[in-house]
LODOGU-374733 format. One record per residue (C-alpha): x, y, z. Coordinates in steps of 0.001 Angstrom, whole numbers, padded with zeros to 6 digits, always signed. Last residue first. Layout:
<recs>
XYZ ...
</recs>
This chain:
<recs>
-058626+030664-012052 -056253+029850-009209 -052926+030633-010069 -052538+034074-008120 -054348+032511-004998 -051630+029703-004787 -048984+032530-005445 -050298+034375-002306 -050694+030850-000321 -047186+030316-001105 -045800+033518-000259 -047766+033852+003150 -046747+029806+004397 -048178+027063+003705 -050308+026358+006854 -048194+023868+008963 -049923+020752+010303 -048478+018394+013322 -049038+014854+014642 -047488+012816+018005 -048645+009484+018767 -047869+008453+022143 -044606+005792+022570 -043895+007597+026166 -040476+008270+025815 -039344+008601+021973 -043128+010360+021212 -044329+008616+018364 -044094+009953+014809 -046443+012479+012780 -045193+015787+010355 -047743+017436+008629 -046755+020512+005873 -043214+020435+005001 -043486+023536+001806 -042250+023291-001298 -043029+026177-003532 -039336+026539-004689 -037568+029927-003826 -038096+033437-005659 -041262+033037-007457 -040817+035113-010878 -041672+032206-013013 -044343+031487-011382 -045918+035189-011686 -044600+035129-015627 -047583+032433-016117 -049963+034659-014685 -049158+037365-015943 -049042+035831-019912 -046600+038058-022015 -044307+034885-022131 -040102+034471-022864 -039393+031453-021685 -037929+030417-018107 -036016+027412-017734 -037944+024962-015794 -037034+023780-012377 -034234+021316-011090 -031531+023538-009690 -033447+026926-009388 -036757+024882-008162 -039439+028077-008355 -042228+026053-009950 -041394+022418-008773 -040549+020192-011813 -043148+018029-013230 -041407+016387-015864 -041732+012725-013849 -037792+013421-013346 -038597+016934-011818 -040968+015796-009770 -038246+012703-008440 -036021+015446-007952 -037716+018229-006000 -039147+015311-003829 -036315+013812-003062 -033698+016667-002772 -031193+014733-000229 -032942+011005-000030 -035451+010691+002737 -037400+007726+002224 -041392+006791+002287 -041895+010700+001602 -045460+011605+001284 -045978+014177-001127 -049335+016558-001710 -049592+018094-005365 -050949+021670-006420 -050771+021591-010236 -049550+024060-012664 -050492+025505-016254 -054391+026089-016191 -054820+025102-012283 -054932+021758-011358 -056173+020780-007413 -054988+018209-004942 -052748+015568-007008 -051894+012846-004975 -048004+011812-003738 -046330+008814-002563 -042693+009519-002848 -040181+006118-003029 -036156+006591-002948 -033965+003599-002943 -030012+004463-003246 -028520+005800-006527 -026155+003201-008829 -029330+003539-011764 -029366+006995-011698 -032241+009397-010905 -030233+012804-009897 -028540+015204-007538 -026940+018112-007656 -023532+019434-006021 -021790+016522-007989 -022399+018340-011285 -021492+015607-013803 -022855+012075-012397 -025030+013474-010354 -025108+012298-007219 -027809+009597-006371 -031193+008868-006134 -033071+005329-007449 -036696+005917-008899 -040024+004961-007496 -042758+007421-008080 -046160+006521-005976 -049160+007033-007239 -052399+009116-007472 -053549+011576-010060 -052389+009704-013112 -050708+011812-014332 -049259+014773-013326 -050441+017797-014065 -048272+020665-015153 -045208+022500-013722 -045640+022148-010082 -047187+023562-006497 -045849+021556-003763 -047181+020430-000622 -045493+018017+001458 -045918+015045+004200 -043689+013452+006436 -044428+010581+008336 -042221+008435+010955 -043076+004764+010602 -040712+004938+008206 -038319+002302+009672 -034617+004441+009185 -036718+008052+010276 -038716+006455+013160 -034925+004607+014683 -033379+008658+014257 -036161+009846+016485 -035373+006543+019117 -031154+007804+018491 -032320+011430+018771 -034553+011430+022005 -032172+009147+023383 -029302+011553+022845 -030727+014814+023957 -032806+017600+022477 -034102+016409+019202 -035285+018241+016563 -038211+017815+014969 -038880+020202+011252 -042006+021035+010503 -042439+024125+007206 -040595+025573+004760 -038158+024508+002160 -035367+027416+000473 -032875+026542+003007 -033460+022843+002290 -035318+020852+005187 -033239+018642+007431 -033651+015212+009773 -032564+014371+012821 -030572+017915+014013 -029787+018228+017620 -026270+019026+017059 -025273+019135+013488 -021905+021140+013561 -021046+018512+016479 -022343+015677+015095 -026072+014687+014851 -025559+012625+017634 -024784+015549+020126 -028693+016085+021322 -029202+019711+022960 -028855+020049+027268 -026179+022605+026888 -028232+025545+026083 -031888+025015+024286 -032546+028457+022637 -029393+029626+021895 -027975+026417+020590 -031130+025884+018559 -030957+029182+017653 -027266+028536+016214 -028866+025714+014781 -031324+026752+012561 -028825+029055+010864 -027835+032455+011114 -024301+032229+011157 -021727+030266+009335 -023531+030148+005880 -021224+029903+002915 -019515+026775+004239 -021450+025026+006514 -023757+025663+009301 -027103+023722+009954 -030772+023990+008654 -030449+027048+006961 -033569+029651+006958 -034288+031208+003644 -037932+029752+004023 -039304+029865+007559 -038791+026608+009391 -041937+025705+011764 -040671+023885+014660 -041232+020776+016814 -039131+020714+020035 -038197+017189+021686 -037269+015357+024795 -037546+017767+027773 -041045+019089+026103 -041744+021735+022956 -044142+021936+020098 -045076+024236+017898 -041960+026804+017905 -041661+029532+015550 -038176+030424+016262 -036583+033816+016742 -032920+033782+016332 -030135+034758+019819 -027539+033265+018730 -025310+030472+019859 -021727+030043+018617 -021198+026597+015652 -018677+024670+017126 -015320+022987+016012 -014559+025925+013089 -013980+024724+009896 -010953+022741+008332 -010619+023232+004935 -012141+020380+002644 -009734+017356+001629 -009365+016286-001935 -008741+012337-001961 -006361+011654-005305 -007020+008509-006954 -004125+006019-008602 -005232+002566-010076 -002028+000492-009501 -004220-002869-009088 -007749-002100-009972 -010299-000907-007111 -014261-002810-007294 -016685+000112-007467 -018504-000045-004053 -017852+003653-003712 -019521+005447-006554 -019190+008543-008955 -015332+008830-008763 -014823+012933-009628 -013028+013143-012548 -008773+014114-012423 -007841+010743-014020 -009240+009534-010869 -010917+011587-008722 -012289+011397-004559 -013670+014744-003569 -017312+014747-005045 -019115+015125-002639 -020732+011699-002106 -016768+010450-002473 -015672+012802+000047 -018820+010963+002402 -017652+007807+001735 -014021+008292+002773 -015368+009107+005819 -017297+006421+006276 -014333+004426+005472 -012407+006374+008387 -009944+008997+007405 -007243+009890+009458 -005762+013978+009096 -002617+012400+008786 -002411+009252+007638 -002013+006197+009754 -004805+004483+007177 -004153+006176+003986 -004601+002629+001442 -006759+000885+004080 -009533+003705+003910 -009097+003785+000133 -009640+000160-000018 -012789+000210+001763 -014472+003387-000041 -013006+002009-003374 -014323-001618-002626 -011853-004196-002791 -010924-006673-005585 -007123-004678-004989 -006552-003946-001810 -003323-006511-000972 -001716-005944-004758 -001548-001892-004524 -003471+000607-005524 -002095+003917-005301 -003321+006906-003035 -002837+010698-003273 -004686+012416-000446 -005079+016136-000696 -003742+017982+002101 -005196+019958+005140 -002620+022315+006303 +000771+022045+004293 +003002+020568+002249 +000410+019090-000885 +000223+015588-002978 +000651+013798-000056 +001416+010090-000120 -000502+006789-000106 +001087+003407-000579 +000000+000000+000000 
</recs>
């Protein structure tokens, strides 16, 4: 085995050759064995999430998977982010709180809100009022830039989010989310009708395989299912409820998309906007954010086992575009 640094300083990237005793391995595996000792250390499920971003190349493109089977003297270079700060500070951020006990808190996320700090967006985030709001006593599982945090909503998603506020609370929270027998439901507004008016898309998710910061139905994604029902069609859009059954990054926005339904708004997966004199039409276009909004949210309670369910109203830019469309 041999891996060697490809930089002097700080936080290198990771040059690492196959050799004879990895090779038949998986990448993430093999990789992990290749720069074991190295300095900083990567676990495989470390080396899993560089690959997910979009960090591990060969012959300078990003590798798209990590159970690919390594090749003997196949070289790949493992990028390494900067190093960001240890804790994310508390501030003092308004929430709109639901639901609160010593276990749990149930919010409503406004849009433009970020779930948790990373690069880009420091401050301001969901869980520096978290931090503020619930001291010491928030959940650690999440990781310590995640704290609290079981599942997440895009910045440009409102509506229920649960966060956990210790440990057992997250790992039984955590348990709901891997089982689905925790339920989230959405309403978006799309491109077109879809058809027919009840069903369930099932298409695999994974990175895409040119712009890693998207992501995409592929055939080496992991199992994504949405349940959705139409709820009204306008004259160029359709108000749809989703019910994820998994929780892939951008499920519903992508597996919409892929049916050719696209949410109106989506700036990664929406429509391209045409030239049109119709008002109406241009009104969708000009939405700022997608119109996705997280509006019931049920699971049981992690200590007592008692059904727990929430609504959200869409919020006031939805329901003003909602009352644009409508005829």
């Amino acid at each position: 085995m041999m891996a060697k640094s490809s930089q002097k300083t700080g936080f290198p990237a990771l040059k690492a050759v196959i050799s004879p005793d990895v090779a038949g391995q998986r990448l993430d595996k093999a990789l992990a064995l290749v720069l074991a000792g190295k300095k900083p250390a990567l676990s495989r499920a470390r080396v899993q999430a560089l690959i997910q971003e979009g960090l591990v190349t060969r012959d300078g493109k990003p590798v798209a998977a990590g159970n690919r089977k390594v090749k003997e003297d196949e070289i790949y270079v493992v990028r390494l982010p900067e190093p960001q700060p240890a804790k994310p500070v508390a501030q003092n951020i308004p929430l709109a709180i639901l639901y609160e006990d010593r276990d749990l808190l149930v919010i409503d996320k406004p849009a433009g809100m970020v779930a948790h700090p990373a690069p880009g967006n420091r401050e301001g985030t969901l869980v520096n009022a978290l931090l503020a709001h619930c001291g010491a006593s928030l959940s650690g599982i999440g990781g310590v830039a995640r704290p609290g945090i079981v599942h997440r909503l895009d910045k440009d998603t409102s509506g229920l989010m649960v966060v956990a506020k210790n440990d057992a609370a997250h790992q039984a929270l955590s348990e709901q989310f891997s089982d689905r027998s925790l339920s989230r439901t959405y309403h978006a507004l799309v491109w077109g009708e879809p058809v027919p008016r009840v069903g369930t898309i099932e298409a695999p998710i994974g990175r895409h395989a040119r712009d890693r910061k998207k992501m995409a139905v592929t055939a080496k994604g992991k199992l994504a299912l949405t349940k959705y029902r139409v709820l009204e069609v306008f004259k160029t859009t359709s108000l749809v409820e989703c019910t994820l059954m998994t929780g892939r990054t951008h499920q519903i926005r992508v597996h919409l998309a892929h049916r050719k339904h696209p949410v109106v708004g989506d700036p990664v997966y929406g429509k391209k906007r045409p030239p049109t004199k119709d008002k109406r039409t241009a009104l969708l276009y000009e939405f700022p954010r997608q119109a996705l909004h997280a509006v019931e949210l049920q699971f049981k309670h992690p200590r007592t086992g008692k059904a727990m369910r929430f609504a959200s109203e869409v919020p006031k830019d939805m329901a003003k575009l909602l009352r644009q469309v409508r005829p």
